[in-house]
Structure formats: structure tokens, C-alpha cells
DRENTORRO-613160 format. One record per residue (C-alpha): z, y, x; residue in three letters. Coordinates in steps of 0.05 Angstrom, whole numbers, padded with zeros to 5 digits, always signed. Example, Ala and Ser with C-alpha at 12.3 -4.5 7.8 and 13.67 -1.06 7.14 Angstrom:
BEGIN
+00156-00090+00246ALA/+00143-00021+00273SER/
***
This chain:
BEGIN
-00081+00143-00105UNK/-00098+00189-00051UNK/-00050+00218-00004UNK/-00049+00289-00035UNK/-00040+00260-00097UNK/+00017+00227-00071UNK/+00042+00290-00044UNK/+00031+00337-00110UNK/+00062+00277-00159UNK/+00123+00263-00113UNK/+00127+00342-00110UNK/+00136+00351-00180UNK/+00188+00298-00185UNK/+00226+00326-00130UNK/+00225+00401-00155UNK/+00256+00367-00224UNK/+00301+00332-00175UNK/+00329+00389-00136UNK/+00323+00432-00207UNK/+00380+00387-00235UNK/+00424+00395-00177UNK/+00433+00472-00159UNK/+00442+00492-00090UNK/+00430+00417-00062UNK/+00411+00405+00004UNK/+00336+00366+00011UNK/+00304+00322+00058UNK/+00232+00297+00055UNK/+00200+00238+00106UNK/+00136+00219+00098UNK/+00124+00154+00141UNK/+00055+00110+00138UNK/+00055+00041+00180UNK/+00008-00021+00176UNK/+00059-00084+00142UNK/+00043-00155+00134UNK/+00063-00185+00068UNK/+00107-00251+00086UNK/+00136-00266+00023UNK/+00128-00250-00060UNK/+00175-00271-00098UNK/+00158-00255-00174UNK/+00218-00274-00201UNK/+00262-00226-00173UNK/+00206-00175-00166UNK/+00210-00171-00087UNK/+00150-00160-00030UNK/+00185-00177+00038UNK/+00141-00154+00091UNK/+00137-00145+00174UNK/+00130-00071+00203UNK/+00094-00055+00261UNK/+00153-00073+00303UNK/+00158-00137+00283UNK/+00230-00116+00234UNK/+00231-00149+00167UNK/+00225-00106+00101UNK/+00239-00118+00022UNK/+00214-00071-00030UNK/+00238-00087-00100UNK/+00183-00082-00147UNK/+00204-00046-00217UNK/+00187-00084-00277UNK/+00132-00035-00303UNK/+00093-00054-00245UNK/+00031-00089-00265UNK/-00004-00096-00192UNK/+00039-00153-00163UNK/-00013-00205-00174UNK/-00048-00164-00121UNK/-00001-00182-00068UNK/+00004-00245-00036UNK/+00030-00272+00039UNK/-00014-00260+00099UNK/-00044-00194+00070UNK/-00043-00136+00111UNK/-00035-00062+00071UNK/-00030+00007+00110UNK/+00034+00030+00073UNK/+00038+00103+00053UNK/+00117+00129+00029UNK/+00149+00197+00015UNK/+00217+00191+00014UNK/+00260+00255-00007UNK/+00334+00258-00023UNK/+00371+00320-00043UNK/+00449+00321-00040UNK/+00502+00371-00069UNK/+00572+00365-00063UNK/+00620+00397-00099UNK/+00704+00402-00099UNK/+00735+00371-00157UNK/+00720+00324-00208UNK/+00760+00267-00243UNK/+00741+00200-00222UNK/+00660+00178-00250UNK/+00593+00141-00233UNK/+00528+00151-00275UNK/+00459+00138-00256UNK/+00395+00144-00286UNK/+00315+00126-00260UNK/+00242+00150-00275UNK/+00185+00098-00249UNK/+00119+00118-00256UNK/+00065+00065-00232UNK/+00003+00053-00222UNK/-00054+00030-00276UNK/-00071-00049-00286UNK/-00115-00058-00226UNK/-00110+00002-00189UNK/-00083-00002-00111UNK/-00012-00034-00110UNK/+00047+00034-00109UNK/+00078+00085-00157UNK/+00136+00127-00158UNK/+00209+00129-00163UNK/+00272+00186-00180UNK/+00333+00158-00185UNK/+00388+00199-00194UNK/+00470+00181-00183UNK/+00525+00229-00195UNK/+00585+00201-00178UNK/+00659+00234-00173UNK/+00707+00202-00124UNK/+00749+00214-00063UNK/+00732+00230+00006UNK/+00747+00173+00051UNK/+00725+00192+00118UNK/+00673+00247+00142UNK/+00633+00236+00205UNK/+00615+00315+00231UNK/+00573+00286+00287UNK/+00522+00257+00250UNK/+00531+00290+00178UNK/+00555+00224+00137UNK/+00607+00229+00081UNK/+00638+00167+00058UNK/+00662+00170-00011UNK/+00710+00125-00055UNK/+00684+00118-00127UNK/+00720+00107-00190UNK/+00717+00023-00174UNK/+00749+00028-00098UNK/+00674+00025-00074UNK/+00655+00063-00022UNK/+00587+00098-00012UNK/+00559+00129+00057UNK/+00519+00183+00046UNK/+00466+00218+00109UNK/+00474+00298+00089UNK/+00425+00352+00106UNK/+00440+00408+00163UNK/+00456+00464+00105UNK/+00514+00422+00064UNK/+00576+00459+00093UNK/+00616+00398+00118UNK/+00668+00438+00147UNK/+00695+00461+00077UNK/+00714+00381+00073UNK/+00771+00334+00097UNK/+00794+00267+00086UNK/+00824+00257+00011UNK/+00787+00318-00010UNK/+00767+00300-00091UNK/+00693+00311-00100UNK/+00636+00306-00141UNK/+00572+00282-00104UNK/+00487+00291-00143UNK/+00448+00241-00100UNK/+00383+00245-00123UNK/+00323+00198-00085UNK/+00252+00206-00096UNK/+00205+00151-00068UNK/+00132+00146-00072UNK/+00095+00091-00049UNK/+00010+00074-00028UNK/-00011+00010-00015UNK/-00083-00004+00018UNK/-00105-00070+00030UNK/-00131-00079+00104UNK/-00182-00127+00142UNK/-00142-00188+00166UNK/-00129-00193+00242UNK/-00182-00226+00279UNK/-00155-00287+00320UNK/-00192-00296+00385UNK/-00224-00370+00381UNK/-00199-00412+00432UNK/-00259-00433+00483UNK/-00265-00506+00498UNK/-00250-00533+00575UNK/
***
């Protein structure tokens, strides 16, 4: 899948994203690093992987994926992601959590990567807001408490502490990977 491609299909899912939650606040990142696969496990579905800065990764792998058999320890892939999330808070709401999740992936033997929306709309209470760096932390209906990073634009200041709210968190995720050359180890000369 090439990068625009990427772009346009994680595009679409993010304009049906931010259609479903009016006057949200949206954030896209679009990162692209160089990981080493250091583990597969295929029965919980997970790729744990090293970044370029030597931190340790794990992407869970969604069932519909048919491309895991492509990915084994020691490989190298140059891994493209979009990542957008869109937020919208509103005052109100009885107690709730729902979530739903579209996967689209790639085709049996294409390049390892698809795409991801997953949507959670959950009504709670606000615990604590941090106005410094934009997090609301939110008790749900179970006592569990969820952090959430919001954008520059969601007016924070019409909040406090025990406010009752209702919170669309919508993430869209689209993920490339492309196999690379494996790095060449310098041969040791003899003495």
C-alpha cells in the first residue's frame, strides 16, 4: 500500500470518524521509523518490536489479518502509521461505556498493515483535569478511570472536578509495513 493510499483510506475513515461526533476536536500524527521484529507470538496475535531508540513496542494484530506468517524475529520493516483521534466532550449524561471497531486489512500476501477506527463513547464523571497539558481523567460507569490527551480547541475551562460528562473518543490507526535489507555485521578480522 503506498503512502498516499494510506493517507486517502485513513482519510475517509477519519472524516466518518469526526462525522459521528459533531464539533470534536481532531488530531492526526503521521510517524515512519525503521523497527526490528523481536518477537511473534501467534497465539495472542502480537508483533513486539525495537524502535530506532532501542524502546520496545507491541502491536496487536486483529484476527482478520492474514499477513502474520510474513513476520518473523530478526526482520527489519520501515514502519509507516497515521494515527488520528478526535474527542468531544459534552455535559451530562447518565453513567455508560459502548465501543465499537472497523478493521480493514490487507489482501493474503500483500505487505504486512491495514487499518483501524475504533470508536468509545463513554459517560462518566470527571475525576481530575490537568489544564497544563490538556488531559481529562474520567470515572466510568465500573469506577475505572480513563486519561484522555485533548486537542487545543476542546474548551477545558467550561470543566471542573465532578463535572458529569459524556466523552466520543474515536482513534483511527493505519499501519505500512516494508520489509528491509538486514544489517550488515562487520566481519571480525583475524590477529
Amino acid at each position: 500500500m503506498k503512502r498516499t493510499a494510506i493517507a486517502a483510506v485513513l482519510s475517509s475513515f477519519v472524516v466518518l470518524a469526526h462525522a459521528q461526533i459533531k464539533d470534536s476536536a481532531l488530531a492526526v500524527q503521521e510517524t515512519e521509523a525503521v523497527v526490528t521484529v523481536t518477537k511473534v507470538d501467534k497465539e495472542t496475535r502480537t508483533v513486539t518490536f525495537r524502535g530506532p531508540q532501542g524502546n520496545l513496542g507491541t502491536l496487536t494484530v486483529p484476527p482478520e489479518s492474514q499477513n502474520l506468517d510474513q513476520v518473523k524475529p530478526g526482520q527489519r520493516f520501515r514502519m509507516k502509521y497515521m494515527e488520528s483521534v478526535a474527542v468531544e466532550i459534552r455535559k451530562g449524561g447518565a453513567a455508560s461505556a459502548s465501543a465499537s471497531e472497523q478493521v480493514k486489512v490487507a489482501p493474503k500476501g500483500a505487505k504486512p498493515g491495514g487499518m483501524m477506527v475504533r470508536t468509545q463513547q463513554i459517560a462518566g464523571v470527571v475525576d481530575a483535569i490537568d489544564y497544563t497539558n490538556r488531559y481529562v481523567a474520567l470515572r466510568g460507569p465500573k469506577g475505572n478511570v480513563l486519561a484522555l490527551k485533548v486537542a487545543d480547541d476542546v474548551p477545558l475551562d467550561k470543566l471542573s472536578a465532578g463535572d458529569r460528562v459524556a466523552v466520543t473518543h474515536t482513534e483511527a490507526l493505519a499501519v505500512e509495513m516494508v520489509a528491509q535489507p538486514a544489517k550488515k555485521v562487520p566481519a571480525k578480522k583475524a590477529p
